[in-house]
N, C-alpha and C positions, 0 to 999 in steps of 0.2 A: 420756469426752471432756469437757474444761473449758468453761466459757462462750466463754471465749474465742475455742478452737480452733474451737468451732462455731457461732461468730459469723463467725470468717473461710470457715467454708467454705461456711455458707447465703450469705453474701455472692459468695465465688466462684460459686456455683452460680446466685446472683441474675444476676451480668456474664455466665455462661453461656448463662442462658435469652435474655438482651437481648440478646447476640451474636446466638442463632438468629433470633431475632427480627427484630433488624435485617436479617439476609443473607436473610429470607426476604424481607423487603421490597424491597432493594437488592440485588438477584443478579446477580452479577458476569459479564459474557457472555465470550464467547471469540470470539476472533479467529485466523483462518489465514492465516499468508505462503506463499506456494508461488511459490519462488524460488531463487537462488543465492544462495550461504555467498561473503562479503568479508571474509577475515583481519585486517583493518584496522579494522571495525566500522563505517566506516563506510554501507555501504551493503548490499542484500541482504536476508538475514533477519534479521542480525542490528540493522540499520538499526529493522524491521519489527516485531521483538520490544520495543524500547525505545518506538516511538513507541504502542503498542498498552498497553505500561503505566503511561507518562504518563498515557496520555486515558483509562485507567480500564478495559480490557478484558486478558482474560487470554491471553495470545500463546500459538499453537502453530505448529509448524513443519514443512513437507514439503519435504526438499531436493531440489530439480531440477539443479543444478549447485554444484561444486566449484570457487572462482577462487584462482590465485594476483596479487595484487593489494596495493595499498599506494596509497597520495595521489598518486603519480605515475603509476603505470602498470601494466597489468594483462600479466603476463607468464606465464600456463599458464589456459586452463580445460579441466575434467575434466567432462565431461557424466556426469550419474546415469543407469545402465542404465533406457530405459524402465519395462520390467517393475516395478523395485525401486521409480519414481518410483510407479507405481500402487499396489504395495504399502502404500505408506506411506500413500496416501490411502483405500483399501477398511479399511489397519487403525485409521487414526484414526475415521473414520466410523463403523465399527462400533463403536465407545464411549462415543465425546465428543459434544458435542448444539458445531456451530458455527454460529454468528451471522452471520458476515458471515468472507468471505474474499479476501484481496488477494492477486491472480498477476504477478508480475514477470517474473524473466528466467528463459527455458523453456531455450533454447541452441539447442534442434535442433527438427526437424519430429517427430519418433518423439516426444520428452518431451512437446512440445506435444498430440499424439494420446494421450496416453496420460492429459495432465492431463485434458482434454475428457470421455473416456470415464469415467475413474475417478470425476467430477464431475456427470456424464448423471444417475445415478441419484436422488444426495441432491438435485439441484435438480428434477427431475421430483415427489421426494414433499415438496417443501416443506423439505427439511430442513436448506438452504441460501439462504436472501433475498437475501444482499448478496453478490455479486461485482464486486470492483472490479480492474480489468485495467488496471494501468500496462505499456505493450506496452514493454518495455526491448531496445534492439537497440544502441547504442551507449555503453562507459562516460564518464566525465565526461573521463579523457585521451584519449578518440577511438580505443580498443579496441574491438571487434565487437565485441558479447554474444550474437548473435543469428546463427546460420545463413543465408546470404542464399535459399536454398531452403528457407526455413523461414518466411519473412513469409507466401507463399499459407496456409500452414497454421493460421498465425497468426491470419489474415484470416475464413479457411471456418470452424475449428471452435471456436477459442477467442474473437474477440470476439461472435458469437454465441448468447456463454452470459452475457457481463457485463451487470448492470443499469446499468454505469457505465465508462467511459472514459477514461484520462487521458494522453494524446500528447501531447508539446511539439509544437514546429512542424516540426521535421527528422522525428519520427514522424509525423506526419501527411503529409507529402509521401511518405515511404516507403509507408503504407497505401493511400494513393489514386494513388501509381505517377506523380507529377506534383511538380512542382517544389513547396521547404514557402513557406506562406504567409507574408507577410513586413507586407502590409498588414493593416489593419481592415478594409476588405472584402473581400481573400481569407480572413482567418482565417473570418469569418462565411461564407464559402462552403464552406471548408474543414470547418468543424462540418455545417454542412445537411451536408453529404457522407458525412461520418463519421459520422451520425447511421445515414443507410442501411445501412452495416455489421452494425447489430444488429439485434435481434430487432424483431419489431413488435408483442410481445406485453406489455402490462404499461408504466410506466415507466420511459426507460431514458435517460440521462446519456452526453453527451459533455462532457469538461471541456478544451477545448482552452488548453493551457498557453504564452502569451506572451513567457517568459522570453528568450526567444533572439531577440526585436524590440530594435532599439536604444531608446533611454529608462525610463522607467517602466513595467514590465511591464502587461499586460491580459490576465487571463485570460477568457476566453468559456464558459459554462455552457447546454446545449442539449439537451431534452429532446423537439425534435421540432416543439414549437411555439414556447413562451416562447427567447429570448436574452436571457439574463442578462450583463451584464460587469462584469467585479469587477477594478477599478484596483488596483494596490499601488504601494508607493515602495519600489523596488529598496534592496536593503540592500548597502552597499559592503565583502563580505567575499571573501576566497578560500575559505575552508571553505564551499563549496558541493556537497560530494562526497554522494549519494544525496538530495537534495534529493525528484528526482521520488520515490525510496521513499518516503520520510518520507513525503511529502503525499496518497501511497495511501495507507497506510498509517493515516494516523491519519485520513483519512475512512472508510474500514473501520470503524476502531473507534469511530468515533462512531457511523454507522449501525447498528452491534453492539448500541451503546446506547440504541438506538430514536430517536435523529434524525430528522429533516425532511433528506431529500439534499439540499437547496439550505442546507438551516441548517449541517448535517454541512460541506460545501465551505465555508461561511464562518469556522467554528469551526475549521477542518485549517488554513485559510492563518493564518488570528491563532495558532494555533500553530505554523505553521511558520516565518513574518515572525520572531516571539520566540525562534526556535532559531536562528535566523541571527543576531541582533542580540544576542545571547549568547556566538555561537559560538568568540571570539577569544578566551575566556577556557580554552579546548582547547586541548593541545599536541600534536598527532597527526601526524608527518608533517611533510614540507616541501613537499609538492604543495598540493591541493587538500582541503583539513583535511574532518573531518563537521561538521556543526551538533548543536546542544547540543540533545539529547532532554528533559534532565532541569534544563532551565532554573529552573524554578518548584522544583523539587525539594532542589538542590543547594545545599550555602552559597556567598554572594557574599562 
């Protein structure tokens, strides 16, 4: 072999070693959607898989539901046979080591009992931290996503299990079986409330989402004791379509990434604020467009 050659290769084998190196240092976490598939990309998993590798975590996916769906209107869902939804959670588990994992839209009461169970074990041995449950019942054109004999179920065995929370205001009025809160002193009532929902074991996050109040939105953050509110300046787009995923989503995978969950929530809305205020530069659709995941990413 010539100097050369084996100059270039102790070389490559040098950027070899620094790669291991590096990833041993910086090990890249994984992130789980357990959700429904959105043809349109907008929202769903596929929403879920883009905002999870923006923020730097490695997406996987367990499908719960099949939609037909587009920016205007969501016209067929095809619920995943329970059983198979389990399947796919006993056989990712059995592999892959997940960090934090976000549930969206379940469909039916059976999907919902079967994520719960499938989930019972790896969060009993630790092998699951982060559950972040955006409770998805309606889509952004005013389509059910959700079973309405499927909210109880909703309610007893999957919020639960989440360390965290995230209902607009119309989910929140459906969860607590009462009209959604519209004020700042109902939302603050409305969190104490929904706070009761969960576990009482451990840390555990309501992020009550303001969106749907007129003006400047307020989101509210409630772990029981502290109220957090986090002001934003509405961004004036229509590509507003899987907003709520997104901003599960990529709190997911910031806590993936060993986050502070109050710092995670602040870090997911400044990314979500910049995937909206990007987003018109998207042509998807004549409805209600997606926001730009790969804002920071993409050329301008």
């Amino acid at each position: 072999m010539n100097q050369n050659r084996t100059s270039r290769v102790s070389g490559a084998q040098a950027s070899r070693n620094a790669a291991d190196t590096s990833s041993s240092r910086t090990r890249i976490p994984n992130a789980l959607s357990i959700a429904g598939i959105d043809p349109s990309g907008g929202a769903g998993i596929f929403a879920d898989l883009k905002a999870f590798s923006a923020l730097g975590a490695y997406g996987t996916g367990v499908v719960a539901a099949l939609t037909a769906q587009n920016t205007c209107a969501v016209t067929g869902v095809h619920p995943v046979p329970p059983a198979f939804v389990r399947l796919q959670i006993d056989t990712l588990f059995g592999d892959v080591r997940i960090d934090a994992a976000k549930i969206g839209m379940l469909g039916t009461a059976p999907i919902a009992t079967a994520v719960a169970e499938g989930l019972a074990a790896p969060i009993a041995e630790g092998r699951l931290p982060h559950r972040v449950v955006d409770p998805v019942m309606v889509a952004k054109s005013g389509d059910m996503l959700l079973d309405r004999d499927a909210v109880g179920t909703l309610i007893d065995a999957i919020l639960p299990l989440a360390t965290m929370i995230t209902p607009n205001l119309p989910e929140a009025g459906v969860l607590l079986r009462e009209r959604a809160p519209e004020t700042m002193r109902e939302m603050r009532r409305a969190a104490e409330r929904l706070r009761r929902l969960l576990a009482d074991d451990g840390l555990r996050f309501v992020l009550l989402k303001g969106g749907h109040a007129s003006g400047d939105p307020v989101d509210l953050l409630h772990d029981g004791d502290r109220m957090i509110e986090l002001p934003e300046t509405r961004v004036a787009t229509r590509n507003t379509h899987g907003t709520g995923c997104t901003l599960s989503a990529a709190i997911a995978a910031l806590l993936a990434r060993g986050l502070d969950p109050v710092d995670a929530v602040r870090e997911a809305k400044r990314y979500l604020t910049e995937a909206l205020r990007h987003a018109e530069r998207l042509e998807v659709g004549s409805g209600h467009g997606p926001v730009h995941h790969f804002h920071a990413w993409w050329p301008r």
